[in-house]
Each structure stands twice: as C-alpha cells, then as structure tokens.
C-alpha positions, 0 to 999 in steps of 0.5 A: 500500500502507497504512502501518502503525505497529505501534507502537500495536498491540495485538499482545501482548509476547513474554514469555521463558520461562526454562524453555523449551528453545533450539531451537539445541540441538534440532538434535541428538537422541539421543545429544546430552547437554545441559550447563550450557555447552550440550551434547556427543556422542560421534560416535566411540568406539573401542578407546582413543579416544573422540571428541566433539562439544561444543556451547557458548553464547557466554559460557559458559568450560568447562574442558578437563580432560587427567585421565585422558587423553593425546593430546588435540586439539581442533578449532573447527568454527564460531563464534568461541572462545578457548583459555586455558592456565594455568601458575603465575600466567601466562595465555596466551590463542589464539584458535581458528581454525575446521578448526585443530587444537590439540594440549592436552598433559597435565601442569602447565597447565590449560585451559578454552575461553572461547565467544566466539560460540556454538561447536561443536568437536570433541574426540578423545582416547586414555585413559591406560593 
C-alpha cells in the first residue's frame, strides 16, 4: 500500500463558520430552547413543579437563580461541572458528581454552575406560593 503525505495536498482548509449551528445541540428538537450557555427543556411540568433539562458548553458559568422558587435540586447527568455558592465575600466551590443530587436552598447565597466539560443536568423545582 502507497504512502501518502497529505501534507502537500491540495485538499482545501476547513474554514469555521461562526454562524453555523453545533450539531451537539441538534440532538434535541422541539421543545429544546437554545441559550447563550447552550440550551434547556422542560421534560416535566406539573401542578407546582416544573422540571428541566439544561444543556451547557464547557466554559460557559450560568447562574442558578432560587427567585421565585423553593425546593430546588439539581442533578449532573454527564460531563464534568462545578457548583459555586456565594455568601458575603466567601466562595465555596463542589464539584458535581454525575446521578448526585444537590439540594440549592433559597435565601442569602447565590449560585451559578461553572461547565467544566460540556454538561447536561437536570433541574426540578416547586414555585413559591
């Protein structure tokens, strides 16, 4: 078998388009929503819960917002994520482990998800009355 250097092909470079779609997010159709971080669904909604499916791309940090919701858990199901609390000027980072929920509690601490790798996670939550 002859051995080719590609090297000196004439083959043209590939070129990134900025404004194409990632086809790791096509993977989900309607009702997937596409957001700066990646992308979310509502996989369950009932009579005071709602249930998502959060799709985010490593590098991307997004805030876990407890407003207007109580009883709030999160759970990794693949990829590699870190989970920040703030309160006062202290930072406490866990990192998430996959099929672990974790409990985010409402009141004085903020939280966000820091995307080590490309993450899913699923969130589920009960609005405040």
């Amino acid at each position: 078998m002859e051995h080719r250097d590609r090297a000196g092909s004439e083959e043209p470079e590939a070129v990134l388009d900025e404004n194409a779609v990632d086809p790791g997010d096509d993977d989900y159709g309607p009702p997937f929503e596409r957001r700066s971080f990646g992308g979310e669904f509502v996989w369950a909604q009932g009579q005071g819960y709602t249930a998502k499916v959060l799709r985010v791309r490593a590098g991307e940090v997004v805030a876990i917002s407890t407003k207007g919701r109580r009883d709030m858990t999160v759970m990794l199901t693949g990829g590699r994520a870190l989970l920040e609390t703030r309160a006062d000027d202290s930072v406490d980072r866990v990192e998430l482990l996959p099929a672990t929920p974790i409990a985010v509690a409402e009141g004085e601490h903020a939280y966000r998800l820091v995307a080590v790798t490309d993450v899913e996670l699923f969130t589920i939550y009960s609005a405040k009355n």
